[in-house]
VOPAGU-2260 file (C-alpha; in pm, 1 decimal, decimal comma):
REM VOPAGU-2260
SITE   aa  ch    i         X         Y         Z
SITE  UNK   A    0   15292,8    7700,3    5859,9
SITE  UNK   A    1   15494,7    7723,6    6174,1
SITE  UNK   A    2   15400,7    7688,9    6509,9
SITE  UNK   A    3   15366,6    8023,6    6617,8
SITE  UNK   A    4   15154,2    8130,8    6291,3
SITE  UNK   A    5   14913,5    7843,6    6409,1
SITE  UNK   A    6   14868,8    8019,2    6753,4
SITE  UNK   A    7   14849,4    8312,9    6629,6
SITE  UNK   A    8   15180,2    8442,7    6753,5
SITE  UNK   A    9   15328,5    8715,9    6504,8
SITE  UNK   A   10   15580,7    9000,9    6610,5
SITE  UNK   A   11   15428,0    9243,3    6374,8
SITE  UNK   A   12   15051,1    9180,9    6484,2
SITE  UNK   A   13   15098,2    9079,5    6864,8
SITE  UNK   A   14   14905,5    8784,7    6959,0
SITE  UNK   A   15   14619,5    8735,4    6765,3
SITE  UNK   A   16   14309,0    8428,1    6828,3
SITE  UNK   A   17   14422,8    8125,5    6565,2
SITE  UNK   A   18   14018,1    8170,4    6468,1
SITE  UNK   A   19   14158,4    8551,0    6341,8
SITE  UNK   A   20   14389,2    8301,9    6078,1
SITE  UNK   A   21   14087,9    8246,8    5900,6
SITE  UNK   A   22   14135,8    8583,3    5725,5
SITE  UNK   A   23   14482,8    8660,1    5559,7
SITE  UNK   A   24   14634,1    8919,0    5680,5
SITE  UNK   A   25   14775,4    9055,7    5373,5
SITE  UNK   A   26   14455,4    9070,1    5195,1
SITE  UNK   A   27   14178,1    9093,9    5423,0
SITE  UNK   A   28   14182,3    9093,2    5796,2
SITE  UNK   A   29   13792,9    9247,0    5877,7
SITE  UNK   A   30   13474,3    9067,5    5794,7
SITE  UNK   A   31   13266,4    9394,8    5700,9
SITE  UNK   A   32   13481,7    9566,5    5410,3
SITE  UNK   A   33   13448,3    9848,6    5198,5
SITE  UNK   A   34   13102,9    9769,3    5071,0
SITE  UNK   A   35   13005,9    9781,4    5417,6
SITE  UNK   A   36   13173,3   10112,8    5424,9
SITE  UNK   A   37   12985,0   10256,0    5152,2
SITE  UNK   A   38   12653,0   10154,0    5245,8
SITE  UNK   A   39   12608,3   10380,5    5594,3
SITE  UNK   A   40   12799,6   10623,3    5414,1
SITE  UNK   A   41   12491,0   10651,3    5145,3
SITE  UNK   A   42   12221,8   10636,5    5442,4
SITE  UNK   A   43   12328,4   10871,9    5635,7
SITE  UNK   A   44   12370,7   11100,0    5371,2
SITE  UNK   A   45   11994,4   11023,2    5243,5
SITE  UNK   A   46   11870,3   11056,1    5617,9
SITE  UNK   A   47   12058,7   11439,0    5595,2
SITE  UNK   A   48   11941,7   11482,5    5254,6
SITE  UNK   A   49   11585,5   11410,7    5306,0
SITE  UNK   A   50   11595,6   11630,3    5616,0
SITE  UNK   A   51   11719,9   11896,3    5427,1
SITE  UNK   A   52   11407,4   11851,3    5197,6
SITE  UNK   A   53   11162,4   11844,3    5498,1
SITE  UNK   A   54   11279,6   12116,3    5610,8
SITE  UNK   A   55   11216,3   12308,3    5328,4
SITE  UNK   A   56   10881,2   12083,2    5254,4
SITE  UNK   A   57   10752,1   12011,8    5551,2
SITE  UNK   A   58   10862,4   12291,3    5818,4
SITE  UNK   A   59   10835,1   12557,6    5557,0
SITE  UNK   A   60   11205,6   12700,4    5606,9
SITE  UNK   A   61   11196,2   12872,7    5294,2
SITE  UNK   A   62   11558,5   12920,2    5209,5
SITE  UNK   A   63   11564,2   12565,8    5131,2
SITE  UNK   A   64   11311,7   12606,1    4844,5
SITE  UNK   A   65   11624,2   12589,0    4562,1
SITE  UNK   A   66   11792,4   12271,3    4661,8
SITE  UNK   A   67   11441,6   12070,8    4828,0
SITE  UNK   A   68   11379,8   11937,2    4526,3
SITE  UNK   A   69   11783,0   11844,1    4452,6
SITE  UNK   A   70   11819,6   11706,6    4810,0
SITE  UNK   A   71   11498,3   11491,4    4763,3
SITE  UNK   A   72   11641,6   11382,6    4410,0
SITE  UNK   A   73   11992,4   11273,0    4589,5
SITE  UNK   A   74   11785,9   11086,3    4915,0
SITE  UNK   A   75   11576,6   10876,3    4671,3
SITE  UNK   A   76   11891,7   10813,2    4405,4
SITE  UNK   A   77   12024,1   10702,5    4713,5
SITE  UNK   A   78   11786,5   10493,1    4890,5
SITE  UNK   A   79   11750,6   10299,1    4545,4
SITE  UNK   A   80   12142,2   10191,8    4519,1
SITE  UNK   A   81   12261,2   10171,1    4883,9
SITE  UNK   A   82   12150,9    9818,1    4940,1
SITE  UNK   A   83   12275,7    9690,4    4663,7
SITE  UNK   A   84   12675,5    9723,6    4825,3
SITE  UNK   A   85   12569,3    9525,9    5179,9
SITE  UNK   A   86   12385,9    9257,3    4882,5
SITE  UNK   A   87   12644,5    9251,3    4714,0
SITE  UNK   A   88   12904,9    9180,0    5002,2
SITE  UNK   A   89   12676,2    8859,8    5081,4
SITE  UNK   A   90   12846,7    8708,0    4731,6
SITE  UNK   A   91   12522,2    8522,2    4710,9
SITE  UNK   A   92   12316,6    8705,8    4461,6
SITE  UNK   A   93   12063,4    8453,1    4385,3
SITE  UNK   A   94   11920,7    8485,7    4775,1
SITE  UNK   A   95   12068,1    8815,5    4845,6
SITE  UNK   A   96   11746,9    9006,1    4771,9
SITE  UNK   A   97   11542,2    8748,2    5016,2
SITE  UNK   A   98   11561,1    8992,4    5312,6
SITE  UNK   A   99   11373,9    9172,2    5167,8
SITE  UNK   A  100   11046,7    8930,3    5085,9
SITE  UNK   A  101   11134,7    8703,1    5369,3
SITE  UNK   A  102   11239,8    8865,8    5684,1
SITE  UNK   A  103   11267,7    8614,2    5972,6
SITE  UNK   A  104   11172,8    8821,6    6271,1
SITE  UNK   A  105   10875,4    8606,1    6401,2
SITE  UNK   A  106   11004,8    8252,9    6508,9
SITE  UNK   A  107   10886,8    7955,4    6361,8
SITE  UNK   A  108   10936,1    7581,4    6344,0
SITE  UNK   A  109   11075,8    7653,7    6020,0
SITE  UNK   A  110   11309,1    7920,4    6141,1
SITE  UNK   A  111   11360,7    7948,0    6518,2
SITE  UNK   A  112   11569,6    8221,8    6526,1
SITE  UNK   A  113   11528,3    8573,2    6419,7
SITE  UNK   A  114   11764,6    8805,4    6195,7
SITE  UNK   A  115   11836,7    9147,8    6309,5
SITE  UNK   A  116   11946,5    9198,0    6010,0
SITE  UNK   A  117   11575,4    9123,7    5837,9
SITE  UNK   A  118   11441,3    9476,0    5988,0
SITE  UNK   A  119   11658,8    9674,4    5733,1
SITE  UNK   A  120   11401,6    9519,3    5491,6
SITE  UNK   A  121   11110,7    9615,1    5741,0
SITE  UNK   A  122   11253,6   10014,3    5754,7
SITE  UNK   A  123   11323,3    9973,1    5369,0
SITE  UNK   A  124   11011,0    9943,1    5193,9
SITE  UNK   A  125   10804,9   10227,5    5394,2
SITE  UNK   A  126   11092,9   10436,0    5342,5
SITE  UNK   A  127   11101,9   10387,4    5003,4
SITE  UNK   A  128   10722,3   10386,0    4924,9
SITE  UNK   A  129   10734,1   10728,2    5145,6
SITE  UNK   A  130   11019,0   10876,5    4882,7
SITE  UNK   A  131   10909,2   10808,2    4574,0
SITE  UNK   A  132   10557,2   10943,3    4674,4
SITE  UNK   A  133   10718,4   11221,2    4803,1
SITE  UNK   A  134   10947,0   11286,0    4483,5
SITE  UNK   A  135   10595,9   11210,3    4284,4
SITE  UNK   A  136   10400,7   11453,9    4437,8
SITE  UNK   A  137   10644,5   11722,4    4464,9
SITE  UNK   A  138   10659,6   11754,9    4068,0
SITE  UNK   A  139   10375,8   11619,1    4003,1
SITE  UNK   A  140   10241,9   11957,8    3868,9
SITE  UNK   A  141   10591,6   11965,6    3638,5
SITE  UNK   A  142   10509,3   11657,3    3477,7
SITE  UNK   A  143   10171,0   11773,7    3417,3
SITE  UNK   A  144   10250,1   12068,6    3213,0
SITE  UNK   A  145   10543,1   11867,9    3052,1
SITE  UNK   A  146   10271,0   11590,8    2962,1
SITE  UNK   A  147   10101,3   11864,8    2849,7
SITE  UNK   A  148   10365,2   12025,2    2615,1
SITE  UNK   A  149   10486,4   11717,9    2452,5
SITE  UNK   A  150   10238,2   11400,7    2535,9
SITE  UNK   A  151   10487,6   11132,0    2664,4
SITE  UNK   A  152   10308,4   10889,4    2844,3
SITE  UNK   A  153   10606,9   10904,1    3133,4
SITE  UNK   A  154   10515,7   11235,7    3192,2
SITE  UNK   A  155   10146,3   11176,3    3193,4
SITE  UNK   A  156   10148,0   10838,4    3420,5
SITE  UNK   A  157   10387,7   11035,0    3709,3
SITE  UNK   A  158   10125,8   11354,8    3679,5
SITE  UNK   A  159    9859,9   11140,2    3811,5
SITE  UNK   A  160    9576,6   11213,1    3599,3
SITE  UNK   A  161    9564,6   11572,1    3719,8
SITE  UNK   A  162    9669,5   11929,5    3601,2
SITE  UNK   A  163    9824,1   12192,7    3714,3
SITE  UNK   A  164    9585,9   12435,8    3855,0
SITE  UNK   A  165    9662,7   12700,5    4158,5
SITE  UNK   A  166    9393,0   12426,7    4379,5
SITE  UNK   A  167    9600,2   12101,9    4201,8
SITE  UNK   A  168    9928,9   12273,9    4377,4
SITE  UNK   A  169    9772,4   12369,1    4681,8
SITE  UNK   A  170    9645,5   12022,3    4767,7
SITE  UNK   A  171   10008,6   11866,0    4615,9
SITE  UNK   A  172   10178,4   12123,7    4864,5
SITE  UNK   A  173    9958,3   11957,4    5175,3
SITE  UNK   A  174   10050,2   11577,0    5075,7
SITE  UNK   A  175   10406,0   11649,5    5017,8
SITE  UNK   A  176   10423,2   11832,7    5391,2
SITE  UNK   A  177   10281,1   11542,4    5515,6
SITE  UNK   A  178   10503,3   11290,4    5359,9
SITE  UNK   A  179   10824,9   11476,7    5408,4
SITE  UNK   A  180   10729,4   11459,6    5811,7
SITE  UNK   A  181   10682,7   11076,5    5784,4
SITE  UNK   A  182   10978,4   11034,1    5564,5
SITE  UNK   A  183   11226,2   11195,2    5742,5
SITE  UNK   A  184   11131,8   10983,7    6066,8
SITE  UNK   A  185   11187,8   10687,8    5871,2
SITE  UNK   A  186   11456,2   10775,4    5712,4
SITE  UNK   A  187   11608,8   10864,7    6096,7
SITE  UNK   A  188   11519,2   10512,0    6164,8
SITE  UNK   A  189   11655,9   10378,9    5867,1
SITE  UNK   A  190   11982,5   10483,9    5909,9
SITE  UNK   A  191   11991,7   10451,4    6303,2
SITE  UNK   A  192   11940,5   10107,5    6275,6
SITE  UNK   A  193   12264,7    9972,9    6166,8
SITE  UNK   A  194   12425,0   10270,3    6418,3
SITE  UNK   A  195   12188,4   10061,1    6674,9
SITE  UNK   A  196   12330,5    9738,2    6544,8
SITE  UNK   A  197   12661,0    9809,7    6561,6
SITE  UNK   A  198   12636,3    9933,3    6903,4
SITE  UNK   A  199   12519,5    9606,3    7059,4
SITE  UNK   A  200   12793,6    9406,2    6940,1
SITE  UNK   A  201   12974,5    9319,9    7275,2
SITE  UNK   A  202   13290,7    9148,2    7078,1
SITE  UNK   A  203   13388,4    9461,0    6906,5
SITE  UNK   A  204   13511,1    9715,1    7194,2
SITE  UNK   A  205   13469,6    9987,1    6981,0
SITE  UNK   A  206   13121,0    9916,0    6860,2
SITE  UNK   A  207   12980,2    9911,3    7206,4
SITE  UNK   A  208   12890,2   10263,3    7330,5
SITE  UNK   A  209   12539,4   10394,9    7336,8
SITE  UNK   A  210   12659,7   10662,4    7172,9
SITE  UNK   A  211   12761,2   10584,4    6866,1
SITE  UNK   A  212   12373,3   10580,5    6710,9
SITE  UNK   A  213   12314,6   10976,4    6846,4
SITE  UNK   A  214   12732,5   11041,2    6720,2
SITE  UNK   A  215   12630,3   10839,4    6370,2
SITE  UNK   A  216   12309,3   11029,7    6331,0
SITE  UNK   A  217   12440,5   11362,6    6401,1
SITE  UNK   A  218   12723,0   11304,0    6115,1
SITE  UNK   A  219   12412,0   11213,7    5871,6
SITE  UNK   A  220   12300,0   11548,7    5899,3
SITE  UNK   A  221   12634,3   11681,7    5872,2
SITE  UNK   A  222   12702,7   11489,1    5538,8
SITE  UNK   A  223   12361,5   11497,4    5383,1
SITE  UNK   A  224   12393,4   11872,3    5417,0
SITE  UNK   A  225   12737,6   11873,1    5248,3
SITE  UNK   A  226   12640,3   11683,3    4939,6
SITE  UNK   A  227   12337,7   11871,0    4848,2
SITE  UNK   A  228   12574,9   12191,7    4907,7
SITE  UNK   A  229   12826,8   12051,6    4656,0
SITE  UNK   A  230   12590,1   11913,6    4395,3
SITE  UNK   A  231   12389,9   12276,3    4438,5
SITE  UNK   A  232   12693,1   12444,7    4380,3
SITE  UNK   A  233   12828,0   12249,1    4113,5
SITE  UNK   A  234   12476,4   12210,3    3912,5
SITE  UNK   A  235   12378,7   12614,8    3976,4
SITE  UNK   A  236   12733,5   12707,2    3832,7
SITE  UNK   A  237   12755,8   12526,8    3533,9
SITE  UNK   A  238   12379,7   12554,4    3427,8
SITE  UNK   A  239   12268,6   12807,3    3189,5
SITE  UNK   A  240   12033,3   13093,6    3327,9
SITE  UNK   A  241   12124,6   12923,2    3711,4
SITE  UNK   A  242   12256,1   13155,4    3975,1
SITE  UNK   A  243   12396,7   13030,4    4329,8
SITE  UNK   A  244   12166,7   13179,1    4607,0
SITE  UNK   A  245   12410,2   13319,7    4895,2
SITE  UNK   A  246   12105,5   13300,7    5144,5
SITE  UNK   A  247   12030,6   12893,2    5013,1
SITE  UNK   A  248   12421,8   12857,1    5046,5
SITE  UNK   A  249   12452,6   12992,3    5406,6
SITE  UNK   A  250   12103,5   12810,1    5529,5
SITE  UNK   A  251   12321,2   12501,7    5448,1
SITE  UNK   A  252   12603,3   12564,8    5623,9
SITE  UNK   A  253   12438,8   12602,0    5915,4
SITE  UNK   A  254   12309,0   12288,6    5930,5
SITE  UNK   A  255   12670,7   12149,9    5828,4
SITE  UNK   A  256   12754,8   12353,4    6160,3
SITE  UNK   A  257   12530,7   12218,7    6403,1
SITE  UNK   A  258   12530,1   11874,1    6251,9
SITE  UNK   A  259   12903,3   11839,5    6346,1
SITE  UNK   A  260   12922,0   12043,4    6619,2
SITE  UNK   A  261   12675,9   11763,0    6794,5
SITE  UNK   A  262   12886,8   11512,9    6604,7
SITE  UNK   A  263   13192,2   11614,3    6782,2
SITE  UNK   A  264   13050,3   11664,7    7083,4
SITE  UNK   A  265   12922,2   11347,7    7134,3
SITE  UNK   A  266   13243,1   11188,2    7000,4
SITE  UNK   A  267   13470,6   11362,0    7249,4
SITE  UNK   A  268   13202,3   11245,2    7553,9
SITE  UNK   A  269   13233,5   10897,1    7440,8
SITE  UNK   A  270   13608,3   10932,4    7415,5
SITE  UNK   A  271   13612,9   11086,2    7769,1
SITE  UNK   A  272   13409,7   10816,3    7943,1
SITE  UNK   A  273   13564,5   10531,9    7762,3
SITE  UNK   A  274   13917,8   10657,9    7890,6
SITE  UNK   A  275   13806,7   10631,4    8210,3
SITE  UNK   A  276   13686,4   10338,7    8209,9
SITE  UNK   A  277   14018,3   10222,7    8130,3
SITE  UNK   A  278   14154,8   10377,0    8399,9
SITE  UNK   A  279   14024,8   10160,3    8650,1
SITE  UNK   A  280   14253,8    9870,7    8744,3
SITE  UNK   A  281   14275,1    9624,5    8544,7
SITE  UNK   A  282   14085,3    9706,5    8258,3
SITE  UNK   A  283   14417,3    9778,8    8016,7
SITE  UNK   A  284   14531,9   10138,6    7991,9
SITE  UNK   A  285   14821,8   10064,7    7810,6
SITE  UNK   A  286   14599,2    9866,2    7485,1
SITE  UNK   A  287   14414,9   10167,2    7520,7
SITE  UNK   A  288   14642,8   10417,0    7496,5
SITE  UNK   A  289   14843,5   10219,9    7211,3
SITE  UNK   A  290   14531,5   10176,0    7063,0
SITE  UNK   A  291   14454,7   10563,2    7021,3
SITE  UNK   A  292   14863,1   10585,3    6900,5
SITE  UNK   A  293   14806,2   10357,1    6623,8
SITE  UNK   A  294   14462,9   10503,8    6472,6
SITE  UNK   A  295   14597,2   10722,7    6199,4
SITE  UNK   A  296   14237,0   10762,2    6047,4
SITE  UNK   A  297   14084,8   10894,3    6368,5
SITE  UNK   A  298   14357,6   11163,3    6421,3
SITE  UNK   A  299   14280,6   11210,9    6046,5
SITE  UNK   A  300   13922,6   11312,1    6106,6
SITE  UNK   A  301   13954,9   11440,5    6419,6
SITE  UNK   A  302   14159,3   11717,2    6257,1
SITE  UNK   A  303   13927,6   11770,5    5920,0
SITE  UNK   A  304   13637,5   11798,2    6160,5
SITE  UNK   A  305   13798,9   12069,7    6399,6
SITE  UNK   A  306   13939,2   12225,4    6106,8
SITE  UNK   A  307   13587,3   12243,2    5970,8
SITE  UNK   A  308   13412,1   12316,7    6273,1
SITE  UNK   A  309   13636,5   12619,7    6322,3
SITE  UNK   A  310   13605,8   12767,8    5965,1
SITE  UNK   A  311   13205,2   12719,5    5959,7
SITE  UNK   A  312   13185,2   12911,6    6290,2
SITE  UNK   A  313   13332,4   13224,1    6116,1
SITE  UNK   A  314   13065,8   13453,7    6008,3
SITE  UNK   A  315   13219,9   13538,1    5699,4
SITE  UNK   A  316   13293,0   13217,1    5535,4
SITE  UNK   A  317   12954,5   13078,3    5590,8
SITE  UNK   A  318   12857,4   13405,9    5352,3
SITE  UNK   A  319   13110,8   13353,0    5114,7
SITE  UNK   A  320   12959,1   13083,5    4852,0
SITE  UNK   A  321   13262,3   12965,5    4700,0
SITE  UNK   A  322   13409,5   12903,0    5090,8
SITE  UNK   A  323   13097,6   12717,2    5188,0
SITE  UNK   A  324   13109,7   12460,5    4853,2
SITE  UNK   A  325   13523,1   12402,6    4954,1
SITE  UNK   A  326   13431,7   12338,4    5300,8
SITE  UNK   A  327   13088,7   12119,5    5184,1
SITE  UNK   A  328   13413,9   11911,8    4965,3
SITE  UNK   A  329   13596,5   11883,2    5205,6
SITE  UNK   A  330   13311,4   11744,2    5447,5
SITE  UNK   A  331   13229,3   11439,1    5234,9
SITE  UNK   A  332   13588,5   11337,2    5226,4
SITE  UNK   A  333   13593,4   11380,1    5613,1
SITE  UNK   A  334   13270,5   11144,0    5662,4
SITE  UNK   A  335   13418,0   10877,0    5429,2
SITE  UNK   A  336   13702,6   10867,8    5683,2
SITE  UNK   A  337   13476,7   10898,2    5976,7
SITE  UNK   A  338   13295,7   10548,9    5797,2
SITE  UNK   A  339   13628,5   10370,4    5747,1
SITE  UNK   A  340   13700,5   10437,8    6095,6
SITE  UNK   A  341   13368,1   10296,2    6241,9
SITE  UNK   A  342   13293,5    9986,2    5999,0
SITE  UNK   A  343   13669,3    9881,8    5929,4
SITE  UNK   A  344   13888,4   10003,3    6226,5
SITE  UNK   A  345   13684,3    9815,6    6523,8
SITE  UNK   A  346   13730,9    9512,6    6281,9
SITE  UNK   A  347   14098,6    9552,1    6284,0
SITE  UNK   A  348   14125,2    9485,3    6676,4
SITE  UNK   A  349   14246,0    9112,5    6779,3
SITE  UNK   A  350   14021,6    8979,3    7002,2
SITE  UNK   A  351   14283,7    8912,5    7261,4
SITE  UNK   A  352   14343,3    9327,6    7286,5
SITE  UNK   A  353   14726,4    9243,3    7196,8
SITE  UNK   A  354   14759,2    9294,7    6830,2
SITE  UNK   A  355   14619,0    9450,3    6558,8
SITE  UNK   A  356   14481,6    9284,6    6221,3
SITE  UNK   A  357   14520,8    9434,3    5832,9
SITE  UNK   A  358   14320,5    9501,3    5606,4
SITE  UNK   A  359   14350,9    9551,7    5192,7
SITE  UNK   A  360   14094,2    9605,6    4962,6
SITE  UNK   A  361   14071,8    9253,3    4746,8
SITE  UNK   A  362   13988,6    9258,6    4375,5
SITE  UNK   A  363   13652,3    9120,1    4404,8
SITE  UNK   A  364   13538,4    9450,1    4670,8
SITE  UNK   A  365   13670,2    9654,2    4394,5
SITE  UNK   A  366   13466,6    9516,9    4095,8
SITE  UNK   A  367   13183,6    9536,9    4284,4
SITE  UNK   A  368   13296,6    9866,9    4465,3
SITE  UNK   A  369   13277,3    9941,2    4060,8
SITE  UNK   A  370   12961,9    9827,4    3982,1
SITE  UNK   A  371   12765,8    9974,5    4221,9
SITE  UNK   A  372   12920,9   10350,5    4193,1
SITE  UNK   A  373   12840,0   10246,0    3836,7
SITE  UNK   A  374   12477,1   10160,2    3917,5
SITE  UNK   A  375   12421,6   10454,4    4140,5
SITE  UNK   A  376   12545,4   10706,1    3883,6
SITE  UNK   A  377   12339,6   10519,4    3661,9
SITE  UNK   A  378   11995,1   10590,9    3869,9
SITE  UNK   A  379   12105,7   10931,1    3916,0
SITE  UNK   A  380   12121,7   11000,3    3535,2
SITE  UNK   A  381   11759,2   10839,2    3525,0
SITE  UNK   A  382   11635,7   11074,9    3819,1
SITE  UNK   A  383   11777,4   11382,4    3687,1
SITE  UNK   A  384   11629,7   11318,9    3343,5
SITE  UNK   A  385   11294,8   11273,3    3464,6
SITE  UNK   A  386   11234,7   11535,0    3745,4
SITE  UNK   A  387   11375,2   11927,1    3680,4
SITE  UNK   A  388   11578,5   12115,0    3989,8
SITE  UNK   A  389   11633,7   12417,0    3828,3
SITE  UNK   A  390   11503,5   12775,8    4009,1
SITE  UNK   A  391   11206,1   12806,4    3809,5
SITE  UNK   A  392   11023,4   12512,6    4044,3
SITE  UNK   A  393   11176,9   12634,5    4318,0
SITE  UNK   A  394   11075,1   12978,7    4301,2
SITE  UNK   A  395   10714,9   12869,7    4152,3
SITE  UNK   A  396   10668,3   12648,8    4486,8
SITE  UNK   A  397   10771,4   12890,6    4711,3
SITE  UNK   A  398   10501,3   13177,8    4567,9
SITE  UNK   A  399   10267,9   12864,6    4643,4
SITE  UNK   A  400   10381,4   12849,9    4991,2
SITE  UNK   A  401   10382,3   13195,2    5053,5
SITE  UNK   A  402   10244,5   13299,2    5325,5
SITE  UNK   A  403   10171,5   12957,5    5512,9
């Protein structure tokens, strides 16, 4: 190693910290990788998912009927694999699962400091208790009449003792209102957290705005929305006796329109203010403006988002189906950039604001990358197995909620 590699001194990078060496540049350069990517990418989109279903469940918006049950399928698949990527980026599996039945947040002579990091465990179990007795109660009546119809004892246990009477419903329909309220305000909580977290890191400049939890929330709606719109679309179209509702289908995009129009919004403000604080003197115009040069990524999504934004504003592709599933696509891809760009980018900024870091995707990220797309599609299978979507519910729980 020569001297300027041990201070830190490369042409390509600018000059970097020699405690940034610790990571090789060719393989590596952030702390937080792709795992880390993944995991707000799944939260948010259970946060926008479960809202979808509250809306439908719990506010009564009854266009939301045919994907409430979908959308609450897709928020509990998801709350059940998403920690397993930030576990699995702790490469310590046999403690890895100890935040969650030991969270440090009261001191002790034991442990004198507290974790931050301990209160996703604290937001997790509610949350997750919330979901599943949401997702229970919600087709609980299904399973009755299936436990009914063929005696398995999975159908029997998740039907709760009960049947499936008109007064059964009625008082099912007054839980699950309930719990879709709580839910979704955990579930806000859930997910704002790590935005929160992120935000009060003072050593990454681009984690610390107080906007970046209201920005990262906003984009949860945005993308929860999406992916119920493209797994409604796909699931409706190539099911048997399954028709795509155009009323559902527009419903949707309009929450994919105001979710990113506040998205945006609040991104542009941020990017306003921040650029002038740079203007005053002294505080490095020139990083900042070389910084905004180099960030293909964010030019990247700031163009998919616009170009969404614009389309969904257009009457007539939010009443076109096929145009709202394309643009629903095409949103998912845009908040998997929009997560690169806030987990990996700040990461990729020396600490000296004179050079810039790499970062590749090493071969253990992508076995595990592998392994837990493998277990989520896994739970999903399970879900899907277990709990029906299809119109029938939907249009059975809406004639229950007629009226209300």
């Amino acid at each position: 190693m020569s001297v300027g590699e041990v201070f830190g001194v490369f042409p390509e990078f600018g000059n970097i910290l020699p405690n940034e060496l610790a990571y090789d540049f060719k393989a590596g350069g952030a702390i937080w990788g792709v795992l880390l990517v993944v995991y707000p990418l799944m939260t948010g989109i259970l946060a926008g998912s479960y809202l979808v279903s509250a809306l439908a469940y719990g506010f009564g918006v009854k266009r939301l009927y045919r994907v409430a049950g979908l959308s609450l399928i897709i928020s509990v698949g998801l709350l059940l694999s998403a920690p397993i990527f930030p576990m699995a980026d702790l490469k310590q599996p046999q403690r890895a699962f100890e935040i969650f039945l030991r969270p440090h947040v009261i001191p002790s002579d034991a442990y004198p400091g507290v974790s931050p990091m301990a209160f996703f465990g604290i937001l997790y179990i509610p949350l997750l208790v919330v979901a599943l007795l949401n997702l229970i109660f919600v087709y609980r009546a299904d399973m009755a009449a299936k436990a009914e119809a063929t005696g398995n004892v999975i159908y029997r246990i998740l039907s709760l003792g009960r049947g499936y009477s008109s007064e059964d419903v009625e008082r099912d329909r007054r839980i699950v209102k309930a719990l879709s309220i709580i839910g979704v305000i955990l579930a806000i909580l859930f997910h704002g957290y790590f935005d929160i977290l992120l935000a009060s890191i003072k050593s990454r400049i681009l984690w610390v705005d107080p906007s970046l939890p209201i920005r990262l929330l906003a984009s949860a709606v945005f993308s929860g929305a999406a992916l119920v719109t493209v797994a409604y679309y796909i699931a409706a179209r190539f099911s048997p006796g399954e028709s795509i509702d155009a009323g559902t289908m527009k419903t949707l995009s309009l929450i994919m329109l105001f979710g990113l129009a506040a998205a945006l919004v609040t991104e542009i403000t941020s990017e306003i203010l921040r650029g002038g604080y740079y203007l005053l003197p002294g505080e490095g115009i020139e990083y900042y403006e070389s910084l905004r040069e180099s960030m293909f990524i964010d030019n990247a999504y700031y163009i998919l988002a616009l170009i969404l934004l614009v389309s969904l504003l257009i009457p007539r592709v939010r009443e076109n189906i096929h145009s709202v599933a394309a643009i629903a696509a095409l949103a998912v891809v845009t908040e998997i950039l929009n997560k690169w760009l806030v987990v990996i980018v700040p990461q990729l900024l020396s600490r000296t604001e004179a050079g810039f870091l790499e970062y590749a995707i090493e071969g253990w990220e992508v076995r595990l990358l592998v392994g837990g797309l493998a277990w989520t599609v896994f739970v999903f299978t399970i879900l899907l197995w277990i709990f029906p979507w299809n119109g029938k519910f939907a249009s059975r729980w809406d004639i229950v909620g007629e009226g209300r």
